[in-house]
VEXDOKE-741473 format. One record per residue (C-alpha): x, y, z; residue in one letter; residue number from 1; chain. Coordinates in Angstrom, 1 decimal. Example, Ala and Ser with C-alpha at 12.3 -4.5 7.8 and 13.67 -1.06 7.14 Angstrom:
# residues 2
<site><u>12.3</u><v>-4.5</v><w>7.8</w><resn>a</resn><resi>1</resi><chain>A</chain></site>
<site><u>13.7</u><v>-1.1</v><w>7.1</w><resn>s</resn><resi>2</resi><chain>A</chain></site>
END
This chain:
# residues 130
<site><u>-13.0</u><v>-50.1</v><w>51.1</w><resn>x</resn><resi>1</resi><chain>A</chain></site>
<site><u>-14.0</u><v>-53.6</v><w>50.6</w><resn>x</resn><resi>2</resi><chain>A</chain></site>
<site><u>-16.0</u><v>-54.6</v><w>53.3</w><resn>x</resn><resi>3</resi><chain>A</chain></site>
<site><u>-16.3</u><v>-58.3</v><w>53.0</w><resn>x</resn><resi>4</resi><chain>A</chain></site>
<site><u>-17.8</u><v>-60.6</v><w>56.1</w><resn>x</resn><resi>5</resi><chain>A</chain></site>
<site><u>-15.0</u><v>-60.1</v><w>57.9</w><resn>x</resn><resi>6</resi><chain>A</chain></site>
<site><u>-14.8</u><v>-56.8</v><w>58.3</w><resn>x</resn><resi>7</resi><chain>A</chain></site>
<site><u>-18.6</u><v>-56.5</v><w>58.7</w><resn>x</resn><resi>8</resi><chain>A</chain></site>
<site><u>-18.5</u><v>-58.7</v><w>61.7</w><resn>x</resn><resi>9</resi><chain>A</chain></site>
<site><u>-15.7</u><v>-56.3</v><w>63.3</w><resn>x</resn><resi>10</resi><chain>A</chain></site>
<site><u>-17.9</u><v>-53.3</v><w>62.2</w><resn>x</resn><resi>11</resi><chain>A</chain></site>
<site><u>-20.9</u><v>-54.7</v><w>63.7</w><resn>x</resn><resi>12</resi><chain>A</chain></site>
<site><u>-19.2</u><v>-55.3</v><w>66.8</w><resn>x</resn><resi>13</resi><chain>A</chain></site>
<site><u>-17.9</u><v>-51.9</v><w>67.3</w><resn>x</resn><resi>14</resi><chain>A</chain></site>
<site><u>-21.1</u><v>-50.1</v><w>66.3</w><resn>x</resn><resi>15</resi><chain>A</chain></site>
<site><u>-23.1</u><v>-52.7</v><w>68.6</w><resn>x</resn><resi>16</resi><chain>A</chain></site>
<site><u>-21.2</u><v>-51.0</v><w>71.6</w><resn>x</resn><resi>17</resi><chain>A</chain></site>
<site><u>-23.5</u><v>-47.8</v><w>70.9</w><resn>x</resn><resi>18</resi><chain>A</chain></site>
<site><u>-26.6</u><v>-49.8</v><w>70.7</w><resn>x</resn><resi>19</resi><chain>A</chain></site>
<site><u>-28.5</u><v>-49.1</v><w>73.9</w><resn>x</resn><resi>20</resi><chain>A</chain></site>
<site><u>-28.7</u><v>-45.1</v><w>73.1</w><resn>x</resn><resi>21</resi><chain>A</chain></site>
<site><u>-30.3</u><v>-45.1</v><w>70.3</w><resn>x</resn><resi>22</resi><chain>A</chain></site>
<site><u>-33.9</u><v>-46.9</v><w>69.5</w><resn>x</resn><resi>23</resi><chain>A</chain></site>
<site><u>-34.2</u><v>-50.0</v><w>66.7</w><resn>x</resn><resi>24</resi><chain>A</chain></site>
<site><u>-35.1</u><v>-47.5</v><w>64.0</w><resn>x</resn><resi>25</resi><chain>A</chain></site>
<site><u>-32.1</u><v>-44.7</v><w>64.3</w><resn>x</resn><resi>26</resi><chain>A</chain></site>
<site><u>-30.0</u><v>-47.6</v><w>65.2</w><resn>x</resn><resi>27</resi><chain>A</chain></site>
<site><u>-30.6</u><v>-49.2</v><w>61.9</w><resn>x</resn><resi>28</resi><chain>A</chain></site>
<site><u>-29.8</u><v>-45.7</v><w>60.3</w><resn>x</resn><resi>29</resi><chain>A</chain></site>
<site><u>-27.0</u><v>-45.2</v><w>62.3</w><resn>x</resn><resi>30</resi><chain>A</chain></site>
<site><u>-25.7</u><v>-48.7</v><w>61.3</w><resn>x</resn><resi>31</resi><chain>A</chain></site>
<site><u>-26.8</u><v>-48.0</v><w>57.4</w><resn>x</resn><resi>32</resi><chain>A</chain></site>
<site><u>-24.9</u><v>-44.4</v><w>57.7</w><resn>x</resn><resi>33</resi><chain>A</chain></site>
<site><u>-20.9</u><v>-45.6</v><w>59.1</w><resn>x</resn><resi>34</resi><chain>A</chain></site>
<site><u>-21.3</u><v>-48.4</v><w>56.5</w><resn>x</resn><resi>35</resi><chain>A</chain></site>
<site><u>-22.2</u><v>-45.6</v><w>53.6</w><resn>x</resn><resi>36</resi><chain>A</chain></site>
<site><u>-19.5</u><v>-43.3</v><w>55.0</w><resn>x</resn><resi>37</resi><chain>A</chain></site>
<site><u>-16.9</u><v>-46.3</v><w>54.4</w><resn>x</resn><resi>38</resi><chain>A</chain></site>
<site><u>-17.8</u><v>-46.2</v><w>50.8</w><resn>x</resn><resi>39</resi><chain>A</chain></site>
<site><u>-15.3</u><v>-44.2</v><w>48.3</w><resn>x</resn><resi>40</resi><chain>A</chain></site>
<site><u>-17.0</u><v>-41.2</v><w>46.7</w><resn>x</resn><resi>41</resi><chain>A</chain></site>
<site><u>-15.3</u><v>-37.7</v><w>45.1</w><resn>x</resn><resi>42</resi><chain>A</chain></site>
<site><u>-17.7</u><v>-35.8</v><w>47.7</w><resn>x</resn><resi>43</resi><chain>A</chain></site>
<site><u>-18.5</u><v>-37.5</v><w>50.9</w><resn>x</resn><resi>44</resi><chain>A</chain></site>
<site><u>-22.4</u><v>-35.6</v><w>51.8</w><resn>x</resn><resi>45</resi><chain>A</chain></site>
<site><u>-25.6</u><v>-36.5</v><w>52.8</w><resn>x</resn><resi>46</resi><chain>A</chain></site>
<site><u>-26.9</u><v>-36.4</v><w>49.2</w><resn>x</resn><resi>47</resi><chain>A</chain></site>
<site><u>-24.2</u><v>-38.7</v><w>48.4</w><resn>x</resn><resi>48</resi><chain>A</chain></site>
<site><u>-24.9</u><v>-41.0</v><w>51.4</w><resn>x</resn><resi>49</resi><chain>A</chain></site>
<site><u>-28.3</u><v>-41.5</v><w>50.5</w><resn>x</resn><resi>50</resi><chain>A</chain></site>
<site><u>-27.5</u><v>-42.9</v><w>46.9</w><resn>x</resn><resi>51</resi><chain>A</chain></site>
<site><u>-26.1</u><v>-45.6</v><w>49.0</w><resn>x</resn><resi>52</resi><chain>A</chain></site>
<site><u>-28.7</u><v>-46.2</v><w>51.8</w><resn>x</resn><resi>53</resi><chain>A</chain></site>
<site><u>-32.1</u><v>-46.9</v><w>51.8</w><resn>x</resn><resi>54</resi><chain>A</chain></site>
<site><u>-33.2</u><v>-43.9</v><w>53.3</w><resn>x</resn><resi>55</resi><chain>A</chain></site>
<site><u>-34.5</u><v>-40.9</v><w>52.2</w><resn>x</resn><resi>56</resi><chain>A</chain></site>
<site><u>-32.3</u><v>-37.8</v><w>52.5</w><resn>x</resn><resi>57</resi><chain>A</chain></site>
<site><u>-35.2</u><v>-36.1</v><w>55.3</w><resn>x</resn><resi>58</resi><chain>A</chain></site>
<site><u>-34.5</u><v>-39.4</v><w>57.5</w><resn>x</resn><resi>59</resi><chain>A</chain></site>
<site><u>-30.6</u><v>-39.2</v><w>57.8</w><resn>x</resn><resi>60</resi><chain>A</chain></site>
<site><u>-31.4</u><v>-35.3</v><w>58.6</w><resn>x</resn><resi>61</resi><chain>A</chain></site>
<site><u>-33.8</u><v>-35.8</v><w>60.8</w><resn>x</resn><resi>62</resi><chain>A</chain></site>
<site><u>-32.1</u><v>-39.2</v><w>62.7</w><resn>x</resn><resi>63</resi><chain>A</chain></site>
<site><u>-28.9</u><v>-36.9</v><w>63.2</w><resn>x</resn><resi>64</resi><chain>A</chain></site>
<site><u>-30.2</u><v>-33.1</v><w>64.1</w><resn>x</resn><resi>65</resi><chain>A</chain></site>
<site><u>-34.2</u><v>-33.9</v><w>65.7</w><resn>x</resn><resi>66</resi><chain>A</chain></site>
<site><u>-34.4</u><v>-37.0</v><w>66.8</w><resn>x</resn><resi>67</resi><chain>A</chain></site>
<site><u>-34.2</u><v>-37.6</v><w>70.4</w><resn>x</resn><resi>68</resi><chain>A</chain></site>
<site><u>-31.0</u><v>-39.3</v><w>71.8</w><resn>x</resn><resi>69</resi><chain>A</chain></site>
<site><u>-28.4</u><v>-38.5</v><w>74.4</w><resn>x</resn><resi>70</resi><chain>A</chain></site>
<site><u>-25.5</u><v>-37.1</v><w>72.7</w><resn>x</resn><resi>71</resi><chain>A</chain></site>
<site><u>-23.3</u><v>-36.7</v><w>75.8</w><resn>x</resn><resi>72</resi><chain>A</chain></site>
<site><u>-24.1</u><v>-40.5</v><w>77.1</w><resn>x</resn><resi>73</resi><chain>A</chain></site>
<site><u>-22.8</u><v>-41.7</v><w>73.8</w><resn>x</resn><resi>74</resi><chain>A</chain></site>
<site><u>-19.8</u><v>-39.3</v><w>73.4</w><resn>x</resn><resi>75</resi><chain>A</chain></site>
<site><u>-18.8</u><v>-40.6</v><w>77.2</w><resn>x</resn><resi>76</resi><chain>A</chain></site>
<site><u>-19.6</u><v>-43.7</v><w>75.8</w><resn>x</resn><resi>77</resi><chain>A</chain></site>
<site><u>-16.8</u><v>-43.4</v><w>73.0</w><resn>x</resn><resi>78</resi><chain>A</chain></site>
<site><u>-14.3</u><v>-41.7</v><w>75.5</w><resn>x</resn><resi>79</resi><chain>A</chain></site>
<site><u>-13.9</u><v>-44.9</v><w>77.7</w><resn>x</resn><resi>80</resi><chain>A</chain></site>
<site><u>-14.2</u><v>-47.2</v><w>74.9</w><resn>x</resn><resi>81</resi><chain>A</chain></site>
<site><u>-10.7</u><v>-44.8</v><w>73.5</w><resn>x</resn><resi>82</resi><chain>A</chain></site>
<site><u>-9.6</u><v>-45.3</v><w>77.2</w><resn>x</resn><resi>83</resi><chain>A</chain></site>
<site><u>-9.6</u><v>-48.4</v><w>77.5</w><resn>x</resn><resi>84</resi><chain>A</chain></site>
<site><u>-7.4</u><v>-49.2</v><w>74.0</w><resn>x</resn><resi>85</resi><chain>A</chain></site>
<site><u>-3.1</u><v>-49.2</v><w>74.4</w><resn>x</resn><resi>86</resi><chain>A</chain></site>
<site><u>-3.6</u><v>-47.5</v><w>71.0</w><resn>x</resn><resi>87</resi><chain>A</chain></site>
<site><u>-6.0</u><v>-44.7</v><w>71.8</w><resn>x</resn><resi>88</resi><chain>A</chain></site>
<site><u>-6.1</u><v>-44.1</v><w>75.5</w><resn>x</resn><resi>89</resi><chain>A</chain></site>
<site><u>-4.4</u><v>-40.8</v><w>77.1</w><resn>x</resn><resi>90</resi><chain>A</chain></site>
<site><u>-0.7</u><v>-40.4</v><w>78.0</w><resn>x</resn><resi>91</resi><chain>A</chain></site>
<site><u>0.4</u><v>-38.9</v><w>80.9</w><resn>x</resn><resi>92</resi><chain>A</chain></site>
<site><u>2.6</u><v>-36.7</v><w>78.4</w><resn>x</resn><resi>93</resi><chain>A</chain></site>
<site><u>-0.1</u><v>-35.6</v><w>76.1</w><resn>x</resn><resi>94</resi><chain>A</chain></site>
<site><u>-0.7</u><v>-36.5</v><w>72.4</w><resn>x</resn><resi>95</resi><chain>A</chain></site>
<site><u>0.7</u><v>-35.2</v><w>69.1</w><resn>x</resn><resi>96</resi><chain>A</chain></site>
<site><u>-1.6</u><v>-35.5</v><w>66.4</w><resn>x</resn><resi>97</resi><chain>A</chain></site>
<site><u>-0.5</u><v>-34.9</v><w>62.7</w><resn>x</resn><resi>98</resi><chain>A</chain></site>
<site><u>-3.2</u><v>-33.5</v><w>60.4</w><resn>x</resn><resi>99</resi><chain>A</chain></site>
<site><u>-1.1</u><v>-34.1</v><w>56.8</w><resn>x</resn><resi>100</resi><chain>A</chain></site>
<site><u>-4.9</u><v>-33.5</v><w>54.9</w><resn>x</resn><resi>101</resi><chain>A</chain></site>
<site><u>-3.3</u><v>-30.4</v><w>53.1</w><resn>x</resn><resi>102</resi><chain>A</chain></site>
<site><u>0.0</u><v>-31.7</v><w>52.4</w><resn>x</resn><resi>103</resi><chain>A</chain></site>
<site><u>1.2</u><v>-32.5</v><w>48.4</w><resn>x</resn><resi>104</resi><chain>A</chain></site>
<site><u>1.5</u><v>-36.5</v><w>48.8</w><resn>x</resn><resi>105</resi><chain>A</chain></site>
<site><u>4.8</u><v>-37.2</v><w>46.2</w><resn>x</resn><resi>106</resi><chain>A</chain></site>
<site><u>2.8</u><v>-40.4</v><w>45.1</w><resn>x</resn><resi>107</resi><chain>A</chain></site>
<site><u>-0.2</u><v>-38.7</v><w>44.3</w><resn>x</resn><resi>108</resi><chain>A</chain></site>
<site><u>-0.9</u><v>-37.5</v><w>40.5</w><resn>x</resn><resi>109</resi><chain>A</chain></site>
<site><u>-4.3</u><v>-35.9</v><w>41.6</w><resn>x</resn><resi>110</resi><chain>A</chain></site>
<site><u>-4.7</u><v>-34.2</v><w>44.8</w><resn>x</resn><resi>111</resi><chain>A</chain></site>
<site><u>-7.6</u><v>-32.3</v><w>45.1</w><resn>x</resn><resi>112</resi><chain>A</chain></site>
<site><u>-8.2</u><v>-29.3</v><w>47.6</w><resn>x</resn><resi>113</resi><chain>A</chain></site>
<site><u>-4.0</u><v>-29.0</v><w>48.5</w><resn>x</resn><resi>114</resi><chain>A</chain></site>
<site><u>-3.5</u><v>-25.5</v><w>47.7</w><resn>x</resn><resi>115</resi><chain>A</chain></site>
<site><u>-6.8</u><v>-24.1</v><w>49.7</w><resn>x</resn><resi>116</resi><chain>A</chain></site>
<site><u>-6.1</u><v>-22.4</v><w>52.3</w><resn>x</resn><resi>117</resi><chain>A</chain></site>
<site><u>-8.8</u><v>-20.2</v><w>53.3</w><resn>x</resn><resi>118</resi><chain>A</chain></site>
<site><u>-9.0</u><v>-19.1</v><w>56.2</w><resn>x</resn><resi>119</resi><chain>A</chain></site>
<site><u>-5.4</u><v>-19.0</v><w>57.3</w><resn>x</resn><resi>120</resi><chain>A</chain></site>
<site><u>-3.0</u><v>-15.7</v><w>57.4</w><resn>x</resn><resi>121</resi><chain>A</chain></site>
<site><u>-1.1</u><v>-15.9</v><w>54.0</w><resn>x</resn><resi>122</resi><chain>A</chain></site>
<site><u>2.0</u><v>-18.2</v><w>54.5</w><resn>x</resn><resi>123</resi><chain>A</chain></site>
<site><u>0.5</u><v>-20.2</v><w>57.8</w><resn>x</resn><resi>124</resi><chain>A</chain></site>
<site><u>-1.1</u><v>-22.5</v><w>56.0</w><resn>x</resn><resi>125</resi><chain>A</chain></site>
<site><u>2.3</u><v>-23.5</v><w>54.3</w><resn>x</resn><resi>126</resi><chain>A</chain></site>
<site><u>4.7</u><v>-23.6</v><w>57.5</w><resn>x</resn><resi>127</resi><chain>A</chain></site>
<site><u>1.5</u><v>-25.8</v><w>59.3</w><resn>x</resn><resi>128</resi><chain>A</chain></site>
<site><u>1.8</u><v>-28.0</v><w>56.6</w><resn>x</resn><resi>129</resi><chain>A</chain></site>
<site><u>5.6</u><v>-27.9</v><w>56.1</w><resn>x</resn><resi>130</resi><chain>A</chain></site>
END
């Protein structure tokens, strides 16, 4: 993804909404991680992520799994935000979502990971993705 001015601007907008739970430093590496996640890589992983950051791979562990900040304030947080969008917010008939991850793309010369199926009965994975 090219992420020129504009779409930094619109980036930092969004991820300013989340602000006020975390402090200026895991902010920062919050911030630095959703921009590294936007990058293209074969393997998207922390050891990955910190090629791209400058942070050691100990701080992005730590900032996510001990550091101190309210997980459910900011999930509630995300929840209304999803509300309050025509394109995200809750029907009153529910929601279909369609997970096409593991389905062949007819476009695509290269798929990787399309024919694992671990952890399904044998043939489920084929009529879910059918």
């Amino acid at each position: 993804m090219n992420i020129g001015p504009t779409n930094a601007s619109v980036i930092n907008k969004f991820l300013n909404n989340f602000k006020a739970y975390f402090s200026n430093k895991q902010f920062s590496v919050f911030r630095m991680f959703v921009y590294a996640c936007l990058k293209d890589y074969k393997r998207l992983n922390p050891s990955s992520l910190v090629k791209q950051i400058p942070i050691n791979y100990q701080a992005l562990q730590y900032s996510f799994s001990g550091a101190k900040w309210d997980y459910n304030a900011l999930n509630n947080r995300k929840i209304n935000m999803l509300k309050k969008q025509r394109t995200t917010s809750f029907a009153q008939g529910g929601i279909l979502a369609i997970d096409d991850t593991s389905s062949v793309k007819p476009r695509s010369k290269k798929t990787e990971g399309v024919d694992y199926s671990a952890g399904y009965p044998a043939g489920l994975s084929t009529l879910l993705c059918s």
